[in-house]
ZAMARGU-4260 file (C-alpha; in steps of 0.2 Angstrom, whole numbers, plus 5000, padded with zeros to 4 digits):
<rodrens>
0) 4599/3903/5395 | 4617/3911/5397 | 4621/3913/5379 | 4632/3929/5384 | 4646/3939/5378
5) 4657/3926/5387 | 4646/3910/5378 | 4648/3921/5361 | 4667/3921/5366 | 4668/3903/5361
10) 4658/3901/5347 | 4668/3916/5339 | 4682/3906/5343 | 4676/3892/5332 | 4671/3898/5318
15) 4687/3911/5317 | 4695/3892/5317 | 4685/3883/5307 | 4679/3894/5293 | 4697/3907/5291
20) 4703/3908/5274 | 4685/3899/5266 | 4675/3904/5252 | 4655/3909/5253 | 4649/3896/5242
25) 4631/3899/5245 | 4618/3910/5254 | 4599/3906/5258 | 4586/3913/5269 | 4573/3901/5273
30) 4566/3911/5285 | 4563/3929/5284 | 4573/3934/5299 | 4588/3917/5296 | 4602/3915/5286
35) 4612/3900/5281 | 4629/3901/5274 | 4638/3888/5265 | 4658/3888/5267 | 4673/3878/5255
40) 4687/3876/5261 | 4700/3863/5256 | 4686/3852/5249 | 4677/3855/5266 | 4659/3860/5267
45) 4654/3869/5283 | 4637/3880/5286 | 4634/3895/5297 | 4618/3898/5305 | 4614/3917/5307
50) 4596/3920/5315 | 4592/3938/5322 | 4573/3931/5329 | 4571/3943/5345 | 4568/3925/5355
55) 4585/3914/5349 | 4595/3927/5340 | 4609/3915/5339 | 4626/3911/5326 | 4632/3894/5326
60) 4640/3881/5314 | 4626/3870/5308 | 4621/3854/5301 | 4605/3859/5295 | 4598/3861/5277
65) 4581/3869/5273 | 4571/3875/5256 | 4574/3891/5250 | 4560/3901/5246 | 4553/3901/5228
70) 4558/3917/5226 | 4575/3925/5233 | 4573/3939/5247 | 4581/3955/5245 | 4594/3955/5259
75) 4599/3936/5249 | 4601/3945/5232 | 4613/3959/5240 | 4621/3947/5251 | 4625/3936/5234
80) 4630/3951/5225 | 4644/3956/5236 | 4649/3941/5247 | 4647/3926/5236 | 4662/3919/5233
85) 4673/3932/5244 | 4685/3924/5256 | 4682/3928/5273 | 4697/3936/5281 | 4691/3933/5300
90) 4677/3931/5313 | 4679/3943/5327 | 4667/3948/5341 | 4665/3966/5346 | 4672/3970/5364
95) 4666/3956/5372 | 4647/3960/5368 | 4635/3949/5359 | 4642/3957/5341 | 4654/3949/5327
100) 4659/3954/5312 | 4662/3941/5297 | 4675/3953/5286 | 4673/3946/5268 | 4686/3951/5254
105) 4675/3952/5238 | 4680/3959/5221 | 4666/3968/5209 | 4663/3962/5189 | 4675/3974/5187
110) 4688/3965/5196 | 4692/3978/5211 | 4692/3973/5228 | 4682/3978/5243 | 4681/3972/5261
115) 4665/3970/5269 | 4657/3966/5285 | 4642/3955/5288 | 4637/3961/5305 | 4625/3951/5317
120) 4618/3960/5332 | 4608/3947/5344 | 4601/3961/5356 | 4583/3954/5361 | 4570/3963/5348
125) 4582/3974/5341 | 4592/3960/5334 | 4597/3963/5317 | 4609/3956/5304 | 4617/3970/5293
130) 4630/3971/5277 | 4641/3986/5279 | 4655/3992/5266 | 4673/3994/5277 | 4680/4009/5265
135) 4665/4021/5273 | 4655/4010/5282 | 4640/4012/5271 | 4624/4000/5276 | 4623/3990/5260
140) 4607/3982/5267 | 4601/3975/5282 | 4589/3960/5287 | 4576/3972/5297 | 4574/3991/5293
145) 4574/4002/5307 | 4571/4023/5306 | 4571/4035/5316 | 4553/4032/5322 | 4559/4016/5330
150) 4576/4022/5336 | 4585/4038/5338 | 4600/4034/5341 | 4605/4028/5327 | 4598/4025/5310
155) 4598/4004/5303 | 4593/4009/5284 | 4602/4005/5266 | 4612/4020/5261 | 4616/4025/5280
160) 4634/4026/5288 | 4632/4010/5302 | 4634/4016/5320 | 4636/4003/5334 | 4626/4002/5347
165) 4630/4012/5365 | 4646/4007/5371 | 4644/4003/5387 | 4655/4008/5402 | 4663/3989/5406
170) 4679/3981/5401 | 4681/3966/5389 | 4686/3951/5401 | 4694/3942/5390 | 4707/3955/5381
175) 4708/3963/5400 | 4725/3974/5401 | 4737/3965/5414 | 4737/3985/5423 | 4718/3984/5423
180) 4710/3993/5438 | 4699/3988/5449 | 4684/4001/5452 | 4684/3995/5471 | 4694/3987/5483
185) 4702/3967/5477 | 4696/3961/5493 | 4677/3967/5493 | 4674/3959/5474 | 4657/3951/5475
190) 4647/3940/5461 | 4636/3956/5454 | 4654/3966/5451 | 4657/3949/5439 | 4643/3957/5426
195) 4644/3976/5432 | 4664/3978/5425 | 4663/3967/5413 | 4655/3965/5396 | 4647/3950/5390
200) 4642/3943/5407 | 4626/3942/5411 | 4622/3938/5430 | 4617/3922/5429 | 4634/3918/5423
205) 4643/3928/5435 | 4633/3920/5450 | 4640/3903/5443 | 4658/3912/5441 | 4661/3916/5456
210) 4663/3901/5467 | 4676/3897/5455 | 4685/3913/5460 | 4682/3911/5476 | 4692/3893/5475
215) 4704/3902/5467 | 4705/3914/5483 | 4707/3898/5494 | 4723/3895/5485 | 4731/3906/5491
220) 4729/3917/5476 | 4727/3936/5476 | 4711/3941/5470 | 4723/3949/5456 | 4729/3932/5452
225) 4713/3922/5454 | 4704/3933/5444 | 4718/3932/5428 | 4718/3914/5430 | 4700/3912/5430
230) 4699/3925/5414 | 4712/3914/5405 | 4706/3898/5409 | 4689/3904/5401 | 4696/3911/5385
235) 4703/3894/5383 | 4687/3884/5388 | 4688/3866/5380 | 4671/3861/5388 | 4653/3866/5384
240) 4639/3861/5396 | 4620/3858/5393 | 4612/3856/5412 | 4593/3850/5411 | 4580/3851/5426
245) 4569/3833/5421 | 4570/3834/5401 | 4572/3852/5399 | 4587/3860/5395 | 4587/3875/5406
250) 4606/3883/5406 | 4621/3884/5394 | 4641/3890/5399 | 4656/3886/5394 | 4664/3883/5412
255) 4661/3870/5427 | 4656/3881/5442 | 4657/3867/5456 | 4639/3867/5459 | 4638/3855/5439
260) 4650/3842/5448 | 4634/3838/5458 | 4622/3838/5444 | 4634/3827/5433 | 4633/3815/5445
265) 4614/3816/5444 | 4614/3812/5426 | 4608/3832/5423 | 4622/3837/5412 | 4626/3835/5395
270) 4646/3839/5389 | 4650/3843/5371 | 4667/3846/5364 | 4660/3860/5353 | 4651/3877/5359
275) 4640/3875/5342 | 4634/3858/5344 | 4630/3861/5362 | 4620/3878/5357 | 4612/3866/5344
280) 4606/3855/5356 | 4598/3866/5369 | 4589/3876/5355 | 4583/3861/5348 | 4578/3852/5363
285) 4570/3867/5371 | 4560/3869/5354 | 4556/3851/5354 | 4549/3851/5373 | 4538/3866/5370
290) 4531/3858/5354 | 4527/3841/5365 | 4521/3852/5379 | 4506/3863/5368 | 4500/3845/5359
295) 4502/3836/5376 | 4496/3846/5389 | 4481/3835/5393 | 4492/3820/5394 | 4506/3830/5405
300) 4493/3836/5416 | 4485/3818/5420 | 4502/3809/5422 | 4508/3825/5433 | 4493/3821/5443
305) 4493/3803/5444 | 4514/3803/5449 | 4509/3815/5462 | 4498/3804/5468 | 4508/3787/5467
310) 4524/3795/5478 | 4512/3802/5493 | 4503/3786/5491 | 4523/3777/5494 | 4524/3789/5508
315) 4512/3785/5517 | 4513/3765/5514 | 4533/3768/5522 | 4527/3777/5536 | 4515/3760/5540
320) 4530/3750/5537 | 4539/3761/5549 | 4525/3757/5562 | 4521/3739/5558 | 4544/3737/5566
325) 4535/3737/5585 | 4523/3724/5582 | 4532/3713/5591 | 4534/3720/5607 | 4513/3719/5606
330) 4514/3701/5605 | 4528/3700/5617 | 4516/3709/5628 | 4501/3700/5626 | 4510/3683/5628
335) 4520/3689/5645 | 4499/3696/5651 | 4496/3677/5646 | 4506/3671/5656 | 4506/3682/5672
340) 4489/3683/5671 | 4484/3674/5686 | 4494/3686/5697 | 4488/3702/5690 | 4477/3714/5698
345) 4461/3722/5691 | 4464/3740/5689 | 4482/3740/5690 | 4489/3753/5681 | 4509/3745/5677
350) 4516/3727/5680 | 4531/3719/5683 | 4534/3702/5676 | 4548/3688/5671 | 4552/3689/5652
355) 4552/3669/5652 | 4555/3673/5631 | 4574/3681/5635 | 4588/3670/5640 | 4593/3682/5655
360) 4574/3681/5660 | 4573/3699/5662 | 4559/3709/5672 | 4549/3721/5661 | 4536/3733/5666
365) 4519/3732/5655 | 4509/3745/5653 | 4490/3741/5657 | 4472/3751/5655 | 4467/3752/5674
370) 4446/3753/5665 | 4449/3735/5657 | 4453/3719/5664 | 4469/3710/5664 | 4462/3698/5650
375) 4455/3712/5641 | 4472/3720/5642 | 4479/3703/5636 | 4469/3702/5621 | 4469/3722/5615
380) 4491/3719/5613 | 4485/3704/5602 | 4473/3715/5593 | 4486/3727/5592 | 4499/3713/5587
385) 4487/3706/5573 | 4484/3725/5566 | 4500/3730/5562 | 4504/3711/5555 | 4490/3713/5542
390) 4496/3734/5538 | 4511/3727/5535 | 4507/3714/5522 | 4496/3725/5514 | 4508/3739/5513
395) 4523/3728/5506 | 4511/3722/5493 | 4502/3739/5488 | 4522/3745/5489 | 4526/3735/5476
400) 4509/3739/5466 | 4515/3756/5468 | 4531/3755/5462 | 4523/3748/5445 | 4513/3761/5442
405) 4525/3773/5445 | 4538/3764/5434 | 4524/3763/5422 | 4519/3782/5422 | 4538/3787/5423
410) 4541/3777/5404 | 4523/3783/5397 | 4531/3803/5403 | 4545/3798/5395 | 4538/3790/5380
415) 4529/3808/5379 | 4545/3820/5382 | 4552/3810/5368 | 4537/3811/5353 | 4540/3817/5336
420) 4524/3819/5327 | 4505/3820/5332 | 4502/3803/5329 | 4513/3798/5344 | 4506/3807/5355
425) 4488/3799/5349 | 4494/3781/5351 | 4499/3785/5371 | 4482/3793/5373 | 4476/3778/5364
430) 4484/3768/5379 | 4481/3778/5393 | 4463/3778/5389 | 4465/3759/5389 | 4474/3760/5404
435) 4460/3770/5415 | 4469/3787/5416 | 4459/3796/5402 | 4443/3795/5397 | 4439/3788/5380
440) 4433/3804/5368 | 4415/3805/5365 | 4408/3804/5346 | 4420/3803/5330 | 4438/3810/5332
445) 4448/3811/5314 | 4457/3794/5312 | 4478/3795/5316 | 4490/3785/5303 | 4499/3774/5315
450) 4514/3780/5319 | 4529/3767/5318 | 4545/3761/5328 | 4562/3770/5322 | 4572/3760/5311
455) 4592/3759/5308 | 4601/3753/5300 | 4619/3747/5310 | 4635/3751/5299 | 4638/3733/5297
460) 4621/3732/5289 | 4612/3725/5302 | 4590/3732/5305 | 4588/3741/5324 | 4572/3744/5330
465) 4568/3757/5343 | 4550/3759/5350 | 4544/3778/5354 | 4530/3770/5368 | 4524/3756/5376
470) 4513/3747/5365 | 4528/3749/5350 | 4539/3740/5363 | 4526/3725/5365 | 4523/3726/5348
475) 4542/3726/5344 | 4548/3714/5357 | 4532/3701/5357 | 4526/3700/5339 | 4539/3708/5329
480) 4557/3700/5335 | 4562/3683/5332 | 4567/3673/5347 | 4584/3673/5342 | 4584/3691/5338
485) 4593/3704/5353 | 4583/3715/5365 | 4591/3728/5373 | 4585/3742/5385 | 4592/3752/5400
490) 4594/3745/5416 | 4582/3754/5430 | 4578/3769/5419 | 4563/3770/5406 | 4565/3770/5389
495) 4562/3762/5372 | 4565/3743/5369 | 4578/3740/5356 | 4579/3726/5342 | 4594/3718/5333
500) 4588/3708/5319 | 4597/3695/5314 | 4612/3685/5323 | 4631/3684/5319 | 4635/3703/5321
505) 4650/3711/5329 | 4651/3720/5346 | 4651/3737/5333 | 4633/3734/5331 | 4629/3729/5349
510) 4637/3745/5353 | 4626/3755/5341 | 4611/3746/5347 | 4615/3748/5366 | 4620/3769/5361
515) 4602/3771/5352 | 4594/3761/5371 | 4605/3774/5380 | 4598/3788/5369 | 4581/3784/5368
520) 4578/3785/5389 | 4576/3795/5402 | 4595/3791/5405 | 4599/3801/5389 | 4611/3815/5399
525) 4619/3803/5409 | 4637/3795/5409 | 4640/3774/5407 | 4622/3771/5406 | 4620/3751/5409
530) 4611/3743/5397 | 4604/3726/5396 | 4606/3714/5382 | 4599/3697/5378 | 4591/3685/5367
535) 4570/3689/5362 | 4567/3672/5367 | 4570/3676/5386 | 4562/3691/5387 | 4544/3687/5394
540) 4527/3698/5399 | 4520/3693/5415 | 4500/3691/5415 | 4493/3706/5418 | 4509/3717/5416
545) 4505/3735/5410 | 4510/3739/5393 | 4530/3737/5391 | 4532/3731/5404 | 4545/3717/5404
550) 4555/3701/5414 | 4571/3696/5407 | 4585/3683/5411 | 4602/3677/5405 | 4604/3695/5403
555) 4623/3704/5399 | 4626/3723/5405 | 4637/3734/5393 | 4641/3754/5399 | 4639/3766/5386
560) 4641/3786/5386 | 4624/3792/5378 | 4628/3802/5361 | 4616/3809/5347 | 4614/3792/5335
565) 4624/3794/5318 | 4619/3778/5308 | 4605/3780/5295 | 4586/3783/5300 | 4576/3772/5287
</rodrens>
């Protein structure tokens, strides 16, 4: 993840405009190393996340509300004693590195003043979130303790005078003096000088930087000039991208490095138009996969196996497609042998002979097995002939065999990425079980609530049902929906069946229908996702069809752009 100095950049950024001249309203700590804090501002509620775990130290605006603990941390009841109800004067980030200051201005029950700083450090394990007086920069307290047994640098204890962490020898890039120097020659900057002069840019990042500068270059820019257009462009980055391998979110920037435009078009990019929401995302989504991984893995494992095997198995069925083309140059052969056969020699090696089956009548030469006769040689092309006729029927028919089980594994690894609860996950096993790929578990294994489709409700009123798997898509779209209820569901990609009950809405629900068929697939990151709409009643299940799997006719298309449902989960 690239959540650098440069990422940090942009978050700052946003709060700074967001949250300047609001009031603390409230502070919780539901977890003992995470803080939530509550802005007002103009009638406007906003919450901060502040979170100094050593894994996804992290600040953020956030929509999230959890419990507070029964009983109020420490760090809480100093945090309300000085800062609730303060204004806060700014949001600043320290020199570029992974550092900001929230300065509070805060008055005592005897009515003086005071500015403080709550400081967040997000350095790994020795990530900390601290309270610091400005008039002497006295620790007030601090979210983790740390004496000189742990660090000798500097001492992270109530009562202390707060040092900052070693400065390091690099330059902020983004407050970067017009006059600055380069440490080596313009011409000779590489990728690994992006994040060795530079604070707050990790090498990943500066891999993905520099063939943006390098564009820039191609201009017919200086590297002076490219570089101080790239830096500018960054510090006013409008853009946050989330770029996913399969389901998995795997990097975070706040620039389009040319390599993305490739991934875009691949559907593996998400854009948000806020640094927070995108952050919110990948945390979330990278929690959520390694959750479905630990209570899956058996599943994962057997579907990773089975798909393996379905796409070698496609391979190799093409390749006796590719073979069965020359077919009929066999039973060409064996009908020109049948017909020159009376003037061929035993033993003869090569023949020549009239191709009576051509308009120009052609002579050809036909290879022949000296060791056989010429009617044997006749009747091995015919064999031959007959072979790769039969291979290639079989093969176009186990081709298409194939391409429904793979379809079939693809939703059911879908339906999996995409579970929320345990009980999920026990109703896929349940059909995978059924459908041959796991072995049903031996003696009494503790019985599962069932677990249900999601419900909606559309703003005009309307009830939407989304399946999580394929047996809640049978169940909604066969048993469930009325004939004249609507189906909906992305066009060649898996995902969840969707229901509109009732008739006479307006094209505002269809749209929120087709959005929550866009979202619930594997199509989830893409861009003007088609999906299919029609009346229950033509949707039908073949005989024999694997569990949702569907045919559908007098079928519409609507494009949407995929975006995190908003209407009510009932």
């Amino acid at each position: 993840m690239a959540f650098d100095g440069l990422y940090l950049q942009a978050l700052t950024k946003e709060l700074q405009e967001t949250l300047q001249q609001s009031r603390l309203d409230k502070v919780q700590q539901p977890e003992k190393n995470e803080l939530i804090l509550t802005f007002r501002r103009f009638r406007e509620t906003h919450r901060v996340l502040l979170t100094s775990s050593s894994e996804t130290a992290r600040v953020h605006l956030s929509d999230q509300i959890k419990e507070n603990p029964k009983e109020a941390p420490l760090f809480t009841m100093v945090l309300r004693k000085y800062l609730q109800g303060g204004k806060l004067l700014r949001v600043q980030q320290m020199h570029g590195d992974r550092i900001v200051f929230f300065t509070f201005l805060s008055s005592d029950e005897l009515g003086f003043e005071s500015t403080y700083h709550l400081i967040i450090e997000m350095m790994g394990r020795h990530s900390n979130i601290l309270l610091v007086r400005e008039r002497d920069m006295r620790i007030m307290e601090c979210i983790k303790h740390v004496g000189h047994d742990q660090n000798t640098y500097r001492l992270l204890l109530p009562g202390a005078t707060y040092v900052a962490p070693p400065p390091q020898k690099k330059s902020d890039p983004l407050a970067l003096p017009k006059d600055w120097i380069c440490p080596k020659p313009w011409e000779d900057l590489k990728a690994e000088d992006f994040s060795r002069f530079f604070m707050g840019i990790s090498r990943k990042s500066a891999e993905s930087l520099y063939p943006l500068y390098e564009q820039k270059r191609a201009m017919g820019k200086t590297p002076q000039q490219a570089l101080f257009t790239l830096l500018d462009e960054l510090a006013q980055a409008q853009k946050f991208y989330v770029v996913r391998q399969g389901e998995e979110p795997i990097d975070l920037l706040c620039f389009c490095p040319p390599a993305l435009e490739e991934l875009q078009a691949q559907d593996a990019v998400r854009i948000f138009d806020s640094p927070s929401q995108a952050l919110v995302f990948f945390i979330g989504e990278r929690d959520r996969m390694q959750r479905v991984r630990e209570r899956a893995q058996d599943i994962l494992r057997i579907l990773s196996v089975n798909l393996e095997r379905v796409e070698k198995k496609q391979v190799i069925l093409q390749n006796v497609l590719e073979e069965a083309k020359d077919k009929e140059s066999y039973r060409l052969k064996g009908e020109l042998l049948k017909a020159h056969l009376y003037s061929i020699k035993q033993g003869a090696r090569e023949v020549v002979v009239t191709n009576y089956f051509s308009e120009a009548q052609e002579e050809v030469a036909l290879t022949l097995d000296p060791h056989r006769t010429p009617a044997e040689n006749m009747q091995l092309a015919f064999k031959q002939y007959n072979k790769l006729k039969r291979s290639e029927e079989f093969a176009k028919e186990q081709l298409l065999l194939a391409q429904e089980e793979l379809s079939y594994l693809q939703s059911v690894a879908d339906s999996v990425l995409r579970s929320e609860d345990p009980s999920d996950l026990a109703e896929i096993r349940k059909e995978l079980v059924v459908a041959g790929y796991l072995r049903a578990p031996s003696g009494k294994r503790k019985k599962e609530s069932p677990s249900k489709p999601m419900h909606f409700r559309s703003t005009e009123g309307f009830d939407l049902y989304v399946g999580k798997n394929n047996n809640q898509n049978d169940a909604l779209t066969l048993r469930l929906a009325d004939g004249r209820d609507t189906w909906l569901h992305t066009k060649n990609y898996p995902g969840s069946h969707v229901i509109i009950k009732g008739e006479g809405f307006s094209m505002e629900t269809l749209l929120e229908a087709a959005n929550l068929a866009a979202w619930y697939s594997k199509a989830q990151c893409g861009s003007k996702v088609p999906v299919d709409y029609t009346l229950v009643r033509h949707v039908k299940k073949p005989h024999g069809a694997k569990p949702g799997m569907v045919i559908y006719s007098a079928n519409k298309t609507l494009l949407v752009d995929p975006d995190r449902p908003r209407l009510d989960r009932l």
